[in-house]
Every structure is written in structure tokens, then in C-alpha cells.
C-alpha positions as CSV (number, residue, x, y, z in Angstrom):
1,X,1.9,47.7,-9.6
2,X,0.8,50.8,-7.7
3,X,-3.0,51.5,-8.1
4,X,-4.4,54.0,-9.7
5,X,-4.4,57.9,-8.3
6,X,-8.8,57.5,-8.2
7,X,-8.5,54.1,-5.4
8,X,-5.6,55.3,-3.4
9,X,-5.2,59.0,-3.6
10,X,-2.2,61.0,-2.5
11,X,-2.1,62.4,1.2
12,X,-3.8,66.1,0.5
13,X,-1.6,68.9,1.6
14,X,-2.8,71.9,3.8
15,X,-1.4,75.2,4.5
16,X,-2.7,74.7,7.9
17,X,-3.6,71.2,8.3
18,X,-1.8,68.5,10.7
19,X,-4.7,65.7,9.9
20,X,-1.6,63.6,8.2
21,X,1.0,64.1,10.4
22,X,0.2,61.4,13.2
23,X,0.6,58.4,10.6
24,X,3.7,60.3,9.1
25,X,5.3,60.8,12.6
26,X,4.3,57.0,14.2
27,X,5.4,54.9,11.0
28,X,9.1,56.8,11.3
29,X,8.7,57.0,15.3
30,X,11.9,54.3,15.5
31,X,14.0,56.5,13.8
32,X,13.5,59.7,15.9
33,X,14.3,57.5,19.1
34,X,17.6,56.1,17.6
35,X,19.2,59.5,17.2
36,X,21.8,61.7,19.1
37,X,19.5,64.8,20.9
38,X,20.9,67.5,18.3
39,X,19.0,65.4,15.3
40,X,16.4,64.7,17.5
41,X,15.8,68.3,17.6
42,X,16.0,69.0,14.1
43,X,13.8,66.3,13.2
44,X,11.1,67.4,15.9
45,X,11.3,70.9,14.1
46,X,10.6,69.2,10.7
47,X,7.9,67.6,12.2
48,X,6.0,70.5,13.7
49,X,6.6,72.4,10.4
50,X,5.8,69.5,8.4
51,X,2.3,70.9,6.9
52,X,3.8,72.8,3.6
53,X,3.6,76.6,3.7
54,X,3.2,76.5,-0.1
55,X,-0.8,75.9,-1.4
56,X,-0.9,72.5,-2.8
57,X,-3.8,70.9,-4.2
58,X,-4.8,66.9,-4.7
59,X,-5.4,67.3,-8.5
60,X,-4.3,66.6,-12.0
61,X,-2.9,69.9,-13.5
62,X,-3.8,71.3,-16.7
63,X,-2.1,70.0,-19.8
64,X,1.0,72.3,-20.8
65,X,2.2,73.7,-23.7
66,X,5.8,72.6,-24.3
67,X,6.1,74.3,-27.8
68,X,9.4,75.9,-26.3
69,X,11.2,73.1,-25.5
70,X,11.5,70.5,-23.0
71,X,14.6,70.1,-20.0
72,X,14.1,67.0,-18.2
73,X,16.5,66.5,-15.4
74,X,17.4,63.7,-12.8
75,X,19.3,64.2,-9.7
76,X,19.1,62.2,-6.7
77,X,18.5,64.7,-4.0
78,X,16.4,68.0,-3.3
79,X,18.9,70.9,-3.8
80,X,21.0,68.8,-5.8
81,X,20.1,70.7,-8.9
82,X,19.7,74.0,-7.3
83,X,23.6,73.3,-6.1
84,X,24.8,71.6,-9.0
85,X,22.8,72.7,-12.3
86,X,22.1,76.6,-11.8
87,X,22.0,78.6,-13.3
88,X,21.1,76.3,-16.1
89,X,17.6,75.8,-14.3
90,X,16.9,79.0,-13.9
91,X,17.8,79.8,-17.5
92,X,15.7,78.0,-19.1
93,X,12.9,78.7,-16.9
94,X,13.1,82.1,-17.4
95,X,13.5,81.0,-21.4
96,X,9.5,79.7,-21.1
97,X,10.6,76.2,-21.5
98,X,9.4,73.7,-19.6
99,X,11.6,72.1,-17.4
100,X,10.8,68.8,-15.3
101,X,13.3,67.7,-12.3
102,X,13.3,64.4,-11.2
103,X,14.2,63.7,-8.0
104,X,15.4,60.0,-7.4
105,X,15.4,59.3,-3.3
106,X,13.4,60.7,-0.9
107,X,16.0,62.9,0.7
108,X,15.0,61.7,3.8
109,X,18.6,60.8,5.4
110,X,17.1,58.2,8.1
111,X,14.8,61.5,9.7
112,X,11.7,59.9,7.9
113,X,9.0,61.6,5.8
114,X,8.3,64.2,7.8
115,X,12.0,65.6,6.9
116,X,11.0,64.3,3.4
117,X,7.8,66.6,2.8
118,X,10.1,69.8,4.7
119,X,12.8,69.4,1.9
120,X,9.8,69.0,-1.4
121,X,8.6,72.1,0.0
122,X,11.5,74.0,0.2
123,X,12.5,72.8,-3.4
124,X,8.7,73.6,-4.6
125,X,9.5,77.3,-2.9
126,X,12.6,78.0,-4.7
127,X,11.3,76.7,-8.3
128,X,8.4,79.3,-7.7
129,X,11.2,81.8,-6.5
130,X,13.1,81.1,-10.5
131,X,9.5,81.4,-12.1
132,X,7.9,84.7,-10.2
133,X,5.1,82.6,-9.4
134,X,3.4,82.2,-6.3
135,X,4.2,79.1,-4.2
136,X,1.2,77.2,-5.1
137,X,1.2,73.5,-6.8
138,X,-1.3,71.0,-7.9
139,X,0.0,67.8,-6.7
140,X,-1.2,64.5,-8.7
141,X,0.2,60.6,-9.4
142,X,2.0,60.5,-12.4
143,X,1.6,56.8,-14.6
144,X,4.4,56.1,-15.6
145,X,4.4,52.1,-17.3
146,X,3.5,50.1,-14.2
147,X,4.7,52.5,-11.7
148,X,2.6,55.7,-10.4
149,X,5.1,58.7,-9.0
150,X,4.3,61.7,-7.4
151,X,4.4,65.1,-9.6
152,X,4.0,68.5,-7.8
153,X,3.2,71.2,-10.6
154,X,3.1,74.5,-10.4
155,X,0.4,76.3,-10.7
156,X,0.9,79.5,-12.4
157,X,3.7,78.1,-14.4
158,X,2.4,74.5,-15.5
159,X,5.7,74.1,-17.2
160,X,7.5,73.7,-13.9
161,X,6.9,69.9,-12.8
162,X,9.2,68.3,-9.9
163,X,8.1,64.4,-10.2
164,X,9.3,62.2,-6.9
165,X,10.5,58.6,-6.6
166,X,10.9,59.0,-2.9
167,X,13.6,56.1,-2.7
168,X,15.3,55.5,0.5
169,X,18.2,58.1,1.8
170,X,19.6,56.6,4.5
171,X,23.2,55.7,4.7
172,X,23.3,51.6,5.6
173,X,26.4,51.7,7.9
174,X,28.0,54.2,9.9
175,X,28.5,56.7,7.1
176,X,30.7,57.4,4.5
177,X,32.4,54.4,3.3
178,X,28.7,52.5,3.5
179,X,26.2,51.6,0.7
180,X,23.3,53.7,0.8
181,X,19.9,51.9,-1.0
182,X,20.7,53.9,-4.1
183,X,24.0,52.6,-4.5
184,X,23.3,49.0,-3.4
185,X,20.7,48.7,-6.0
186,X,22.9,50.2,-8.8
187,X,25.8,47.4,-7.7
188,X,24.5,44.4,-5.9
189,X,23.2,41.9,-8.4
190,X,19.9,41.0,-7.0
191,X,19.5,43.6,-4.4
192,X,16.0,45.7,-4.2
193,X,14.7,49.4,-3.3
194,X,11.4,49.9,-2.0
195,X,10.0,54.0,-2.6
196,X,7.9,55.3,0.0
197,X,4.1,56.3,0.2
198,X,1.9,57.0,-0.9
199,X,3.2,55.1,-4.1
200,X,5.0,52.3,-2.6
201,X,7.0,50.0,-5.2
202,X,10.0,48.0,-4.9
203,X,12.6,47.9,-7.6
204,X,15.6,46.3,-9.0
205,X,18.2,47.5,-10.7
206,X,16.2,46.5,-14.5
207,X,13.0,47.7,-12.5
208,X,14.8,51.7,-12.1
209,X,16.4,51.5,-15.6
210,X,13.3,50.3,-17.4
211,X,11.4,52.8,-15.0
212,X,13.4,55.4,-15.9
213,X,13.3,54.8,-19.8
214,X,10.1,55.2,-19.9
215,X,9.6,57.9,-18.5
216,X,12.6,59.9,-20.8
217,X,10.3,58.4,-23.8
218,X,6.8,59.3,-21.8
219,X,8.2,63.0,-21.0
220,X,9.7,63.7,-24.9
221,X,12.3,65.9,-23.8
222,X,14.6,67.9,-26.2
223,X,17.0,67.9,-23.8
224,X,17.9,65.5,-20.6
225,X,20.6,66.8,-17.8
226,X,22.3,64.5,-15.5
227,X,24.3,64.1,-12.7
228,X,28.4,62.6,-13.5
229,X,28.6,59.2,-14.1
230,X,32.1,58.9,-14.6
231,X,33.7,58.2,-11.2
232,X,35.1,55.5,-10.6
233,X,36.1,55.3,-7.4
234,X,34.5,52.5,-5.4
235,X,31.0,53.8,-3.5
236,X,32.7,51.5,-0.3
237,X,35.6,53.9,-0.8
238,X,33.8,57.2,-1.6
239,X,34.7,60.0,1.5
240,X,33.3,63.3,2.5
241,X,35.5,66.3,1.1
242,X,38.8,64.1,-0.5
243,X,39.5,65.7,-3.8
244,X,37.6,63.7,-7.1
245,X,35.1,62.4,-4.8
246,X,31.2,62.7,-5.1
247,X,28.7,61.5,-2.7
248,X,27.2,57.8,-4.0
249,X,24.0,58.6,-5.0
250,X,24.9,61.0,-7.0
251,X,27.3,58.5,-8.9
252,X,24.3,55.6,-8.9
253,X,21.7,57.7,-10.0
254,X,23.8,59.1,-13.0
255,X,24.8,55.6,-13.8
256,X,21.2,54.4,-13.9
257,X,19.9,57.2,-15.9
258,X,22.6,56.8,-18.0
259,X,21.3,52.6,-18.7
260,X,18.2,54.2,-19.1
261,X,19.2,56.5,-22.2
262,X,20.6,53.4,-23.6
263,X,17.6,51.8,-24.1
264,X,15.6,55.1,-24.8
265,X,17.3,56.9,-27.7
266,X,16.1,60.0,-29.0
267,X,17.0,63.3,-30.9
268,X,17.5,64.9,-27.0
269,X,21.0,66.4,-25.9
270,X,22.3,65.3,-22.8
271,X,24.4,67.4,-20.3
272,X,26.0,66.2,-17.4
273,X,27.6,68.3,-14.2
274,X,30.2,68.3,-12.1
275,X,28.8,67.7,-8.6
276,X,31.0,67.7,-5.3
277,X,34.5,68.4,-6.8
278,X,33.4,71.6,-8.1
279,X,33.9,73.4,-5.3
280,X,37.5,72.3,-6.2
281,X,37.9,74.5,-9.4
282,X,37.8,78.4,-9.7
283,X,34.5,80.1,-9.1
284,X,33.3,80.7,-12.9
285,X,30.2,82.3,-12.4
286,X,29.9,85.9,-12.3
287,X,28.5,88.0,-9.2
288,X,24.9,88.6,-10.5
289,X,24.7,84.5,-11.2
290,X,26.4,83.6,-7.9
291,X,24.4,85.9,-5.9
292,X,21.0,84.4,-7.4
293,X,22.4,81.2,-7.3
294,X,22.9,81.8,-3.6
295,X,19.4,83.3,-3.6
296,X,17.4,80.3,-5.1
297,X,19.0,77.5,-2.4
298,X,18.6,79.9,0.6
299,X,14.7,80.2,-0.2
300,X,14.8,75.6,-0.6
301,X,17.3,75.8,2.8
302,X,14.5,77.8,4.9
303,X,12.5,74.9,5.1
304,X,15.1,72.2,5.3
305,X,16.4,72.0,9.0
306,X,19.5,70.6,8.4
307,X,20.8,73.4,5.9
308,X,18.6,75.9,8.2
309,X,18.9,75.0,11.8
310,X,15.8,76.6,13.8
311,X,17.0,80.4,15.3
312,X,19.7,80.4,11.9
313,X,20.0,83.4,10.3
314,X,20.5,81.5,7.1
315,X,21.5,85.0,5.4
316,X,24.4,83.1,3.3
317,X,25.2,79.8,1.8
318,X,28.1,78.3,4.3
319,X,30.0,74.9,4.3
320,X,31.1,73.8,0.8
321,X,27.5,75.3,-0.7
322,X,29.1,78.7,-0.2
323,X,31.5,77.2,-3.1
324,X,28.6,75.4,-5.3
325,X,26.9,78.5,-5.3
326,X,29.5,80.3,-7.4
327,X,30.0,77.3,-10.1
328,X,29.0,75.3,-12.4
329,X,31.1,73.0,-14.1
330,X,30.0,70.2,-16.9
331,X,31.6,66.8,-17.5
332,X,29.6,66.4,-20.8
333,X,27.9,68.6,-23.2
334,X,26.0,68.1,-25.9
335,X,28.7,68.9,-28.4
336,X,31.1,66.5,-26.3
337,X,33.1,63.5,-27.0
338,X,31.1,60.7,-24.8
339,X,30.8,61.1,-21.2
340,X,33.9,59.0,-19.6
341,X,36.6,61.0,-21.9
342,X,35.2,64.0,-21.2
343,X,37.1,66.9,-18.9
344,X,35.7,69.2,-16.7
345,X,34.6,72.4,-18.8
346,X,33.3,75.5,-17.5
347,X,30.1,77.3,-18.0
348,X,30.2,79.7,-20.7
């Protein structure tokens, strides 16, 4: 059981303060001395940037009024909803609902928290970028059953939450074709997940499931988006770019969110997205979407080094995001037959 937000606090964020980073830096320090130079670099760049740019604040926020509607979303990475599930976000931000994002792993990919706090603030930049609001959170430890996560709110627009399990990232072999912890503890009976600070738990599968069910009952949502659950390809056989495939944490998280709507029915709808393998349908959004699609993840890929190497331009999505940005596909919508005999339909 993590104790409570009063005994242990959460490491307080400033614009201009380093006071956290030597703890950060040493506890990951392994890490930084088992990579190639070029990631080496990138990290080091994380590092020095690693106090957020936006203003955030160790405190609970103000209650919020909901009376519009509630979108509670899971995806397992930072940007995977800005890639995946826009304009939908943005929609229904600009709609005055209030729309919660939770992000299952820390997003770290083996460069340690450092790299973990760049990539929350560039996602806490480009949610302020959809609301108009200025870059400025209250950041507090959400209780959720036994389990205490951390919740970044923004501060102008209480509505806007982005709530953090910080799970491992790494991948636990050479690459693709390995298990990451994600996946492991979706498919390895027995196998365990430990989050990262400041709220350090270890999880089974059940653990995750039941974690994640209550917080879908906790949150009340009228709506709950997803990831796709319905690959089935093997996460051992799972590669990078090969047609129908999706990365594995994608697939596990979906799964496990998935178990955890099973066991917490409600009224809600439930939408899921086509993730990796949309970049292998026609582009089906038009050029005002697409170009503030493109718009919202270049303002999260500033402060994420590996999407926005130091001296980039960064002036336009490139790689496969240059696709995402002009899609978005669903696998299930509301209306929908159930998830596994649904096809791919586009965004109206």
C-alpha cells in the first residue's frame, strides 16, 4: 500500500529548480553508462532540461464540474493518444467536457526518469495547447483503492487531468521480438510490475485489472476510450513496421483495460483505435484536422528528445507520425458489434 500524499509527498516541480535532479540522475546512473554515445546524448539533454518549463504545483486541485460529460482514456504511452485518438481529444476538450488520460508506463524506454518527467511535460504542454490555457498544473496523488497515482491537472482548465502509473518501458531483450514489463505482466502467469516513484507499487496481472476497475468506477466516466485489443499476433512475434502489427504495450494495456471493464460495468460507451496499422489506410482526416493534429504532438515532441533531437527543427511530424497525424481510424465504437468482430472504420 503506498502511503498517503501528507507522509510522503510528491517531488515538487520548479520552473527553475534542479534540487531533485541529483537523486533522479544517480538512481538511473547505470542506465546512462550502458548506452551507445548517440542515446547517451539524448538522455544527457533530458537530463539538463529535466526541470518542467510548465508551472506545476504540489497540491490537490479544486473539485471540477463534470456536468458535461466525462472521457476517460487509457493508453500506454505519452503521445500515444495525441497520435492515435485526435482529434477525438481535442474535440471534446474543446466540447467543455472533461476528459482524463491515463497513461499506463512511464514512457521511460530504459533512459530513466529523467526522460520520464521530459515526456509528462511535453504531454502536460500539448493538453494546455488543445485547451487555450496556460501551461500550468497542480500536481497531487490520486487514491485510488490501495494504490496512490500521480495526477497532473490543469490549472485553468480543471477538467483536463493526465493521471500516471509510471510502469516500466523498457524493452527486456534486444528489441522487438522481446517482452517488455507491460506485456509480461499481461501474459506470464505469476509475473510482477513494479511503478516508479514517488508512488512505488508492484502489481500482478489481478493487481492492474482490479487497479484499473476501480478507478473506471472511482472516475464515473460517460465514456471510456481505448487502445485495440484485438491482435492477436504473439507479443514474441510482434515487429516494427510489418503490416497488422502494433507495438506490445499497446496490445497489453488494451487487453487489461479491457478485464477491467469486465468487472466494472457501467452505462459508459467505449471506443477503441486503431494504433500502428493506421498509417496503413488512406489519410481520412481533412487538412484543418491533420494540420492541428500535427500541431498538438509537435508542441509534446519539443520536450521529448527522442521525437525532437537537440538543434531539430522539429517544424513537421516525420517517420510514420507524419502518417498518424492525418488519421484516425476505430476498431470499436459505441454503436459496434463487440470489439474482436469489429473492422476498421473511419472517423466521420
Amino acid at each position: 500500500m503506498s502511503s498517503p500524499l501528507r507522509a510522503t509527498g510528491i517531488p515538487r516541480y520548479h520552473p527553475c529548480g534542479h534540487r531533485l535532479l541529483p537523486a533522479l540522475v544517480l538512481s538511473f546512473l547505470p542506465l546512462v553508462l550502458a548506452h551507445p554515445p548517440a542515446a547517451r546524448a539524448a538522455l544527457q539533454t533530458a537530463i539538463e532540461q529535466a526541470a518542467p518549463k510548465a508551472t506545476v504545483q504540489a497540491e490537490t486541485p479544486p473539485p471540477t464540474d463534470c456536468a458535461g460529460g466525462k472521457v476517460l482514456s487509457f493508453v500506454a504511452h505519452p503521445d500515444d493518444d495525441l497520435l492515435f485518438m485526435n482529434p477525438d481529444q481535442y474535440d471534446a476538450i474543446r466540447q467543455n467536457r472533461c476528459v482524463h488520460t491515463v497513461y499506463l508506463t512511464a514512457g521511460d524506454r530504459d533512459d530513466g526518469m529523467a526522460y520520464t518527467l521530459a515526456r509528462e511535460r511535453g504531454i502536460m504542454a500539448a493538453y494546455a495547447d488543445m485547451a487555450g490555457a496556460a501551461d500550468a498544473w497542480h500536481t497531487d496523488g490520486l487514491v485510488v483503492g490501495q494504490h496512490t497515482l500521480v495526477r497532473h491537472t490543469l490549472r485553468a482548465n480543471p477538467r483536463i487531468q493526465l493521471i500516471m502509473l509510471r510502469l516500466p518501458d523498457p524493452w527486456l531483450g534486444a528489441g522487438w521480438g522481446s517482452l517488455t514489463p507491460l506485456s509480461r505482466v499481461e501474459s506470464v502467469p505469476r509475473a510482477r510490475v513494479r511503478s516508479y516513484a514517488p508512488y512505488p507499487d508492484t502489481y500482478t496481472r489481478s493487481e492492474l485489472v482490479h487497479l484499473l476497475a476501480d478507478l473506471i468506477r472511482q472516475e464515473a466516466p460517460q465514456d471510456v476510450r481505448l487502445m485495440d485489443p484485438s491482435i492477436t499476433i504473439p507479443y514474441r512475434s510482434l515487429c516494427w513496421r510489418c503490416a497488422g502489427h502494433d507495438h506490445p504495450d499497446h496490445i497489453a494495456g488494451a487487453r487489461l483495460v479491457e478485464a477491467a471493464m469486465a468487472i466494472a460495468p457501467g452505462s459508459y460507451s467505449r471506443t477503441a483505435y486503431l494504433n500502428y496499422p493506421s498509417q496503413e489506410l488512406q489519410a481520412n482526416l481533412d487538412a484543418a484536422q491533420a494540420a492541428r493534429k500535427a500541431e498538438i504532438y509537435l508542441r509534446y515532441a519539443k520536450d521529448d528528445p527522442r521525437s525532437c533531437p537537440p538543434g531539430s527543427a522539429c517544424s513537421a511530424p516525420t517517420g510514420p507520425e507524419a502518417a498518424w497525424v492525418g488519421r484516425q481510424y476505430y476498431v470499436a465504437r459505441p454503436a459496434d458489434p463487440p470489439l474482436q468482430a469489429q473492422a476498421h472504420q473511419t472517423s466521420p
